[in-house]
Biopython code that builds the backbone (N, CA, C, O; Angstrom):
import numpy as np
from Bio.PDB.StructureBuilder import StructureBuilder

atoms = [
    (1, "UNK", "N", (75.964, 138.727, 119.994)),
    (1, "UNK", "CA", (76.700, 139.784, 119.329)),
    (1, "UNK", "C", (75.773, 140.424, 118.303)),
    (1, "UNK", "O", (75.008, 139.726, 117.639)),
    (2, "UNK", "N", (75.842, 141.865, 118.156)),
    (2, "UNK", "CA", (74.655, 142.573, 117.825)),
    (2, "UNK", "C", (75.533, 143.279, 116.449)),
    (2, "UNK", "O", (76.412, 144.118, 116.644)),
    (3, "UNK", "N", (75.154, 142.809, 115.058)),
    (3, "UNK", "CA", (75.851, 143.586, 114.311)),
    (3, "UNK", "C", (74.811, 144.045, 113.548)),
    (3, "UNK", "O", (73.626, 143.715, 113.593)),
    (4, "UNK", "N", (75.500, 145.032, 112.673)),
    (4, "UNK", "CA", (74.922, 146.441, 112.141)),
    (4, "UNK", "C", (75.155, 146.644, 110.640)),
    (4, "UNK", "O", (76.239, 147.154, 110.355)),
    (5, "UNK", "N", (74.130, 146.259, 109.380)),
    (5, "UNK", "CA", (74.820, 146.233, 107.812)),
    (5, "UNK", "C", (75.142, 147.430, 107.586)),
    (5, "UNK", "O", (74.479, 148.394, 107.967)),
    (6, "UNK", "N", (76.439, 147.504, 106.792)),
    (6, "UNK", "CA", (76.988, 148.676, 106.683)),
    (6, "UNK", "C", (76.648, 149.039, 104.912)),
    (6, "UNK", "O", (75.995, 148.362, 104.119)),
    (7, "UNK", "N", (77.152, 149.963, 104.756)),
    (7, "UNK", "CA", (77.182, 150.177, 103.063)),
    (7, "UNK", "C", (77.935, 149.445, 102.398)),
    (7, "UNK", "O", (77.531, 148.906, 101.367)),
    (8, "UNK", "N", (79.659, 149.223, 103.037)),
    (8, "UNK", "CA", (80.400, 148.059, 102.832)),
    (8, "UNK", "C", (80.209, 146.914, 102.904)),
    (8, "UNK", "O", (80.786, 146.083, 102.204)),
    (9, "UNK", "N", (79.361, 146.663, 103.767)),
    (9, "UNK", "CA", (78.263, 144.981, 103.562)),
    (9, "UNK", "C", (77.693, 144.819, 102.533)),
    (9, "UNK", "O", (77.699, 143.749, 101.925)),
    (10, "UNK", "N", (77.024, 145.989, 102.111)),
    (10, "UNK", "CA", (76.016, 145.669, 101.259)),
    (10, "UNK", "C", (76.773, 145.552, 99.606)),
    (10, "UNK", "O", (76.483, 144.838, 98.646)),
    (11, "UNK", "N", (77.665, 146.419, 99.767)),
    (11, "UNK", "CA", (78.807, 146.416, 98.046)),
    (11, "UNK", "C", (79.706, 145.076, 98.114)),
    (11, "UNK", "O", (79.930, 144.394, 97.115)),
    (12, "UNK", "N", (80.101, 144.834, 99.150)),
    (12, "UNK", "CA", (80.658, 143.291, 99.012)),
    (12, "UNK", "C", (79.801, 141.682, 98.996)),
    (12, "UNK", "O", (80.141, 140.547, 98.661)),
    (13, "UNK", "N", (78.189, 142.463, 99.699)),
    (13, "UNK", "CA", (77.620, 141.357, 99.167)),
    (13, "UNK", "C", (77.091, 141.046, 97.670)),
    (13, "UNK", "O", (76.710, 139.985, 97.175)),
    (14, "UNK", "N", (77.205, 142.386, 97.110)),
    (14, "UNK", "CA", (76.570, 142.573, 95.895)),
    (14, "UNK", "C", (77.697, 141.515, 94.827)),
    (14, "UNK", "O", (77.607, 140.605, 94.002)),
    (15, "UNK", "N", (78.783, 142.388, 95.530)),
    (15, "UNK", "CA", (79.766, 141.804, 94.470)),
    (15, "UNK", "C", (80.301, 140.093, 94.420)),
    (15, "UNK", "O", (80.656, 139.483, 93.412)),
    (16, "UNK", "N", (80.226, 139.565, 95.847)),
    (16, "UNK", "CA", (80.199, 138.410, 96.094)),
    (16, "UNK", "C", (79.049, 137.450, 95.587)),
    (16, "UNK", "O", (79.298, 136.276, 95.310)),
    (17, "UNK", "N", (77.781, 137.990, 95.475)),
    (17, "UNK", "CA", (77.050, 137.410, 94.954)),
    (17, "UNK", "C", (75.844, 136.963, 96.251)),
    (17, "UNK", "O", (75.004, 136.093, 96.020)),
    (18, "UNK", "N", (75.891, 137.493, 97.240)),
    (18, "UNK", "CA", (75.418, 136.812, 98.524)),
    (18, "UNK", "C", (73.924, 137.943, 98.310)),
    (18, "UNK", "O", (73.798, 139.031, 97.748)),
    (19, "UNK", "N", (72.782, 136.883, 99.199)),
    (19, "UNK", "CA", (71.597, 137.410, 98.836)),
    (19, "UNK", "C", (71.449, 138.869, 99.454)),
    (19, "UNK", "O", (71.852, 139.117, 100.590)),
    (20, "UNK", "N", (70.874, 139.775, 98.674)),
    (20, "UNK", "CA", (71.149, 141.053, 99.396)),
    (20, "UNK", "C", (69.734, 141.465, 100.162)),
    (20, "UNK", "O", (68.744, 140.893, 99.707)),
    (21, "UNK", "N", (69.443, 142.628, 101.561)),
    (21, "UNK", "CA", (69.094, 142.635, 102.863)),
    (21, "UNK", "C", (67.781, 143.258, 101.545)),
    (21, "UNK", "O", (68.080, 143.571, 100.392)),
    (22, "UNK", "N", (66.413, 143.298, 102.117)),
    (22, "UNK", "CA", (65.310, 143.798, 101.762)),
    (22, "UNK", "C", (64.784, 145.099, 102.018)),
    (22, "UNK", "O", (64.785, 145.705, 103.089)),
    (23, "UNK", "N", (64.256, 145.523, 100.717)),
    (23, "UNK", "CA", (64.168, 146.905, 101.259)),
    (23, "UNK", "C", (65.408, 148.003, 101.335)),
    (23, "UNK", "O", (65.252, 149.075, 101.920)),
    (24, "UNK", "N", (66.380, 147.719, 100.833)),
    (24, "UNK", "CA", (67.158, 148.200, 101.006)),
    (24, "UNK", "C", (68.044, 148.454, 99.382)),
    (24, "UNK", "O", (68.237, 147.482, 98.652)),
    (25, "UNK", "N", (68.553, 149.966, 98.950)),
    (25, "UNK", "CA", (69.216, 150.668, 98.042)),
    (25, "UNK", "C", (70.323, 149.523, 97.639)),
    (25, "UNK", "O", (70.542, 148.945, 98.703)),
    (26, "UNK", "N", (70.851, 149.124, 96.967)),
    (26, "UNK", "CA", (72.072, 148.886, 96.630)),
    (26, "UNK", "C", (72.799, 149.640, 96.224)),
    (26, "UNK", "O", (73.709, 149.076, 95.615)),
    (27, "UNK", "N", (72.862, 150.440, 96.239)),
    (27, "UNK", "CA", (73.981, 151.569, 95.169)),
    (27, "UNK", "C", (74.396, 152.640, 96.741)),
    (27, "UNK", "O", (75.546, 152.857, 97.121)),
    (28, "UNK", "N", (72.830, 153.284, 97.581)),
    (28, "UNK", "CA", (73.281, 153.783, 98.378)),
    (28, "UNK", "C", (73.202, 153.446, 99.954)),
    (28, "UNK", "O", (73.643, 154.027, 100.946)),
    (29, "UNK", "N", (72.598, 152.488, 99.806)),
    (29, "UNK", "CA", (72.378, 151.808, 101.145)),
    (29, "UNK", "C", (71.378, 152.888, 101.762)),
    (29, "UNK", "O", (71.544, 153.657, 102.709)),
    (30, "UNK", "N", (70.386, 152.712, 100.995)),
    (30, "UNK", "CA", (69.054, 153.420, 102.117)),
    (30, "UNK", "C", (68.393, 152.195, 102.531)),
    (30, "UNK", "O", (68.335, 151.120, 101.933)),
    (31, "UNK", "N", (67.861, 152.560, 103.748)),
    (31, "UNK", "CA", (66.956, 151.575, 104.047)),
    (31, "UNK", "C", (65.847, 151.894, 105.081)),
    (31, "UNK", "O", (65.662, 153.099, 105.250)),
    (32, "UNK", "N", (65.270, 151.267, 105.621)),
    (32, "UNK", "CA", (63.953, 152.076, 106.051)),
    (32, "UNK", "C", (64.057, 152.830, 107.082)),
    (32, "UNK", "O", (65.240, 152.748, 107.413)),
    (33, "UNK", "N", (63.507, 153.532, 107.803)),
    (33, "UNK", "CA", (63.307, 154.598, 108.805)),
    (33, "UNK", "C", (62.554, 154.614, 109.523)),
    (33, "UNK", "O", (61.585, 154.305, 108.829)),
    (34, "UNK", "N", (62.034, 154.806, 110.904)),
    (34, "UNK", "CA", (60.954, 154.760, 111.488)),
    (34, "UNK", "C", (60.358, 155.913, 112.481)),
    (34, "UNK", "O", (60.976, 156.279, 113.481)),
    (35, "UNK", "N", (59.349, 156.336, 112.174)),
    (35, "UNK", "CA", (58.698, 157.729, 112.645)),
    (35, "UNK", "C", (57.399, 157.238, 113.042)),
    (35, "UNK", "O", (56.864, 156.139, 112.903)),
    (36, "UNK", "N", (56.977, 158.452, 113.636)),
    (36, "UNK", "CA", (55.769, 158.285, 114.381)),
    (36, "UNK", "C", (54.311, 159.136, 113.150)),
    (36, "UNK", "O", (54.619, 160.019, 112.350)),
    (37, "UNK", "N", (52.780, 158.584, 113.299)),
    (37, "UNK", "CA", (51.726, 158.962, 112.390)),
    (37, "UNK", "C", (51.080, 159.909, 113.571)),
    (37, "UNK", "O", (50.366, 159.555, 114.509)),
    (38, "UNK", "N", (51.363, 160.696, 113.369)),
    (38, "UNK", "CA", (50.234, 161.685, 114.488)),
    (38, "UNK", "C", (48.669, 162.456, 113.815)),
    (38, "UNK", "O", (48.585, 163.091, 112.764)),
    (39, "UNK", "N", (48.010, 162.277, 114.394)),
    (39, "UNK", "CA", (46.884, 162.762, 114.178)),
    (39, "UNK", "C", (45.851, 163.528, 114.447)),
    (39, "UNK", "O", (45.923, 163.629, 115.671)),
    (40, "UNK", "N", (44.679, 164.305, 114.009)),
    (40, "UNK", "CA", (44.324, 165.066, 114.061)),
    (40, "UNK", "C", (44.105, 165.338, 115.608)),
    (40, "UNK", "O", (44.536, 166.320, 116.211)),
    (41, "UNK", "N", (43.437, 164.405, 116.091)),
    (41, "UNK", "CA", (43.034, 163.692, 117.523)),
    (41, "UNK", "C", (44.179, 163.861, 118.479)),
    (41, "UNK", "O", (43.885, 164.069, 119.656)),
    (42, "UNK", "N", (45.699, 163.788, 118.067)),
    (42, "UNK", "CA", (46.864, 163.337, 118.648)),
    (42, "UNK", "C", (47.280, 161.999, 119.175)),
    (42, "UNK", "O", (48.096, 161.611, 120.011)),
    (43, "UNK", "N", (46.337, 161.392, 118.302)),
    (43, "UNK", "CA", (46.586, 159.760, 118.094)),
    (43, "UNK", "C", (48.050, 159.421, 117.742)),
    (43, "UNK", "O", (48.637, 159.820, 116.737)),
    (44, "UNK", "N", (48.485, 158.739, 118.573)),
    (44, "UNK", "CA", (49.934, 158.464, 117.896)),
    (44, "UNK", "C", (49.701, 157.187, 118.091)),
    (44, "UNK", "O", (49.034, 156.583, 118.931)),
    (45, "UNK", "N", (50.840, 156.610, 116.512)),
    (45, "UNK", "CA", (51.227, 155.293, 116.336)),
    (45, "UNK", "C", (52.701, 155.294, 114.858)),
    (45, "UNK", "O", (53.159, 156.093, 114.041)),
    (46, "UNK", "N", (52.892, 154.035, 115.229)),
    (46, "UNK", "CA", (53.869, 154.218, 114.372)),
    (46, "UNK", "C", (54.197, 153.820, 113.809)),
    (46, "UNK", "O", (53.833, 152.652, 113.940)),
    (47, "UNK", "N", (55.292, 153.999, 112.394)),
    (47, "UNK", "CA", (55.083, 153.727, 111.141)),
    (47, "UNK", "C", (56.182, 153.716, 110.576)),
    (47, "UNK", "O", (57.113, 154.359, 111.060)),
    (48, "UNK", "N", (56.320, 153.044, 109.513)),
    (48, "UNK", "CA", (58.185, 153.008, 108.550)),
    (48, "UNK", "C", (57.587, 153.787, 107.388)),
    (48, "UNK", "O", (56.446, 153.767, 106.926)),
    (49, "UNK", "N", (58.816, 154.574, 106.994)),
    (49, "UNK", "CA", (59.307, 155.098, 106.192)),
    (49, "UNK", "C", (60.205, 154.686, 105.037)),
    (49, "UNK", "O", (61.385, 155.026, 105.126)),
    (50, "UNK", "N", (59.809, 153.991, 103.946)),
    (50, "UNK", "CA", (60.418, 153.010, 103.676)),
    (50, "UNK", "C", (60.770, 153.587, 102.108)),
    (50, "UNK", "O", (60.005, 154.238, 101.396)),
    (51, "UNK", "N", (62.432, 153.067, 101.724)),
    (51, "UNK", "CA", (62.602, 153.755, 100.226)),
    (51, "UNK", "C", (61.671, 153.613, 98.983)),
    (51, "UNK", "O", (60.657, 152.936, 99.156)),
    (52, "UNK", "N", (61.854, 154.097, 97.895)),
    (52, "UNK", "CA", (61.376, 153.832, 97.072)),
    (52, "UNK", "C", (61.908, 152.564, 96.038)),
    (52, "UNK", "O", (62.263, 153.025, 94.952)),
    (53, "UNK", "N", (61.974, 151.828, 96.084)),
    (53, "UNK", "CA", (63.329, 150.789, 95.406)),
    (53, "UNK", "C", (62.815, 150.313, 93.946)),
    (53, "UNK", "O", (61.647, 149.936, 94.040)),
    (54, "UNK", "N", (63.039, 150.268, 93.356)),
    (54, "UNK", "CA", (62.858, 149.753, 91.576)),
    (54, "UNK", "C", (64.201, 148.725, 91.651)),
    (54, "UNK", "O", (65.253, 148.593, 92.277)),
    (55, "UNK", "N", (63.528, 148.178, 90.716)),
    (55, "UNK", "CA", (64.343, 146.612, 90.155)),
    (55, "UNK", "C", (64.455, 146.979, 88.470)),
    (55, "UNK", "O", (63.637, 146.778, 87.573)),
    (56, "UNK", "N", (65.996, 147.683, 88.432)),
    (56, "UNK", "CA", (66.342, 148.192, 87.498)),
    (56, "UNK", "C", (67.490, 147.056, 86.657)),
    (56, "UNK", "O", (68.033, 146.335, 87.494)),
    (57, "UNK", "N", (68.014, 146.724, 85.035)),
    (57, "UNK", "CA", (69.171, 146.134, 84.884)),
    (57, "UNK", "C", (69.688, 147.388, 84.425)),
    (57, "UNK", "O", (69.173, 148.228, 83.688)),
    (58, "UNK", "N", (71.174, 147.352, 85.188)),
    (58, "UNK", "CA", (72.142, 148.242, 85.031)),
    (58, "UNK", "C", (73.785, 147.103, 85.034)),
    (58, "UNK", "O", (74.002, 145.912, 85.256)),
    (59, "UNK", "N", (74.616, 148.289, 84.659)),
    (59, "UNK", "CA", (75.899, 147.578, 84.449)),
    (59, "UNK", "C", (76.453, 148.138, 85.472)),
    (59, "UNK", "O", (76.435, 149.223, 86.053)),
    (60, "UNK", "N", (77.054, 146.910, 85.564)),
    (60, "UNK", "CA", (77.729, 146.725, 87.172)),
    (60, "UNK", "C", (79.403, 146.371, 86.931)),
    (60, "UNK", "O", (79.156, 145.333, 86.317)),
    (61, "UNK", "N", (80.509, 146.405, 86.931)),
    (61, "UNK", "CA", (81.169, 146.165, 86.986)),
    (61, "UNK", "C", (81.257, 145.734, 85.061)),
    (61, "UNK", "O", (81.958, 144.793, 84.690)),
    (62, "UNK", "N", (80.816, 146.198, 84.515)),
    (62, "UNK", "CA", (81.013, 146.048, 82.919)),
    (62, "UNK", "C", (79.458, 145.048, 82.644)),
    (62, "UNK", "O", (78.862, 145.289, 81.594)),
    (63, "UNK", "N", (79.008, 144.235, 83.358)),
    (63, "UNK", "CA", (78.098, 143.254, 83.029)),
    (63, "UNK", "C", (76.910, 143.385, 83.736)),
    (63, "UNK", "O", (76.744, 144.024, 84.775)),
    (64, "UNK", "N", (75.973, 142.644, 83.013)),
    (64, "UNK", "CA", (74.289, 143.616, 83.620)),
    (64, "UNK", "C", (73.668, 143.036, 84.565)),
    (64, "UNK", "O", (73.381, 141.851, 84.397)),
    (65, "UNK", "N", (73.385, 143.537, 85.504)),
    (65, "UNK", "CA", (72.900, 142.571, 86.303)),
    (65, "UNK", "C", (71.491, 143.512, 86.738)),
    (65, "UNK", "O", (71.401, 144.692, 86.400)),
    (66, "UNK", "N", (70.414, 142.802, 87.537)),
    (66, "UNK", "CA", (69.281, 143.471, 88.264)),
    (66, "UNK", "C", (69.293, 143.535, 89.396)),
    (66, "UNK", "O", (69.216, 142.612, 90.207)),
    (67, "UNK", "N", (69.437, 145.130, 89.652)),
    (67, "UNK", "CA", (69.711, 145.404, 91.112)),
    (67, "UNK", "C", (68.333, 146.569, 91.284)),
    (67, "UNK", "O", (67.723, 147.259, 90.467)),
    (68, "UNK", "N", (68.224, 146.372, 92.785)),
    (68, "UNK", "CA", (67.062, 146.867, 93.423)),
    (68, "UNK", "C", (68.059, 148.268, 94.025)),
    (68, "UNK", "O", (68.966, 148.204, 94.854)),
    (69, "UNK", "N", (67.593, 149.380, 93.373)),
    (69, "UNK", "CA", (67.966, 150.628, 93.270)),
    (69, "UNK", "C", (66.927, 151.832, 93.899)),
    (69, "UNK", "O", (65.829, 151.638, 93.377)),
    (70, "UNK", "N", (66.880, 152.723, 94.605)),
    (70, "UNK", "CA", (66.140, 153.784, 94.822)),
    (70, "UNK", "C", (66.216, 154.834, 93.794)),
    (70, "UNK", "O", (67.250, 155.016, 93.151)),
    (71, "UNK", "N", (65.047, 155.597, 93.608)),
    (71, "UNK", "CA", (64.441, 156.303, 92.993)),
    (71, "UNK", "C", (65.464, 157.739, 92.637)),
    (71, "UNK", "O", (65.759, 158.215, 91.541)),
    (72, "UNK", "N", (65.792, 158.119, 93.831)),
    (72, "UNK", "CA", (66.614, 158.646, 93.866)),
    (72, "UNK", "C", (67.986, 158.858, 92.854)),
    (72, "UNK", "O", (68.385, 159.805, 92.177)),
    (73, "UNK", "N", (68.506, 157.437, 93.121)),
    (73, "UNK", "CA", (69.835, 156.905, 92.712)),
    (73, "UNK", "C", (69.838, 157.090, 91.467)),
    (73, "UNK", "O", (70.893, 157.421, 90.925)),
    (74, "UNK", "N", (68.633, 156.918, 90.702)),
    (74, "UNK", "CA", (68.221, 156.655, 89.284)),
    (74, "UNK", "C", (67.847, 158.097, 88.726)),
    (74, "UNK", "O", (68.009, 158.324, 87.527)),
    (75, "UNK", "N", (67.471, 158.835, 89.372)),
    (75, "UNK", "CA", (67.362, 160.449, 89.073)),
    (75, "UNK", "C", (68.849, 161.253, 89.209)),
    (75, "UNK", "O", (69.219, 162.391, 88.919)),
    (76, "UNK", "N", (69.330, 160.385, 89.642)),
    (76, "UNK", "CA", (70.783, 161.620, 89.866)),
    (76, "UNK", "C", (71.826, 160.494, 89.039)),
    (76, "UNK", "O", (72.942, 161.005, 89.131)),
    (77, "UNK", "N", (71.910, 159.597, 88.512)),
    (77, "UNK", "CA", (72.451, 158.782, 87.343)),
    (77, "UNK", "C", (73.478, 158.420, 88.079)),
    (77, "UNK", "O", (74.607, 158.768, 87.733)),
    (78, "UNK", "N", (73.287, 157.702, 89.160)),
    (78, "UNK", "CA", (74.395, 156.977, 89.964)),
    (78, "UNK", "C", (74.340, 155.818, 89.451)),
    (78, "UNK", "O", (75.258, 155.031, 89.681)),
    (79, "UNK", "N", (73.312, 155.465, 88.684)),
    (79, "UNK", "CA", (73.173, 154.090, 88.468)),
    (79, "UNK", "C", (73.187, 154.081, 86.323)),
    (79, "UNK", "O", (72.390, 154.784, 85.703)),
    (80, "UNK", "N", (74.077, 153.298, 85.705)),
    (80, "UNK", "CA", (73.856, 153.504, 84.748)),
    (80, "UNK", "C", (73.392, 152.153, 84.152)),
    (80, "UNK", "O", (73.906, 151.037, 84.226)),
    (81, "UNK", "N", (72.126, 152.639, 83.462)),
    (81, "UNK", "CA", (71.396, 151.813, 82.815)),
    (81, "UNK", "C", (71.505, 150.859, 82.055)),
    (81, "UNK", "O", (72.363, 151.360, 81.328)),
    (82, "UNK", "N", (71.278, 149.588, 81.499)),
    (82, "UNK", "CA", (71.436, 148.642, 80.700)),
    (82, "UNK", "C", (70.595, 149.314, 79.571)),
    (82, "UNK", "O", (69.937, 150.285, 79.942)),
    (83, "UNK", "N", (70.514, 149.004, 78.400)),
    (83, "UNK", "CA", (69.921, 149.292, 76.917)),
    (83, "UNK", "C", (68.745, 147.784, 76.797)),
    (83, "UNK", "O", (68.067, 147.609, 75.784)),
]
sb = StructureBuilder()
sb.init_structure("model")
sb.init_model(0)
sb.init_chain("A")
sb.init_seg("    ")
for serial, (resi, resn, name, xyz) in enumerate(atoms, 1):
    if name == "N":
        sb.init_residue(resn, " ", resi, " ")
    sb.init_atom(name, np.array(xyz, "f"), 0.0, 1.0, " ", f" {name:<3s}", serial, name[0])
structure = sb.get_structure()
């Protein structure tokens, strides 16, 4: 059986406390991507695209915890900061 982490996986593991997937947003559930490197030659091979993630403490539910956040998330203040 072939399952698939959802965004809802990832907010109930957060909140449960369960180890969370690598590489991967907590706030928006990005996670990596995969594209091809083409080259001058037309060499192809291929390559991930992978978020930017920071290990930020922010408040989570009133209390601070360190969550691995994208760059993103943190520029558009989805994520609010610990002091």
């Amino acid at each position: 059986v072939c399952y698939t982490w959802t965004f809802r996986d990832a907010f109930w593991a957060s909140v449960v406390g369960l180890p969370n997937m690598a590489k991967h947003c907590e706030v928006c559930g990005k996670t990596p991507v995969v594209g091809r490197t083409l080259s001058h030659a037309h060499n192809v091979r291929a390559r991930r695209f992978e978020p930017n993630l920071q290990r930020v403490r922010a408040v989570v539910n009133g209390a601070v915890r360190r969550i691995r956040v994208c760059t993103r998330c943190i520029r558009s203040n989805k994520v609010v900061k610990a002091a």
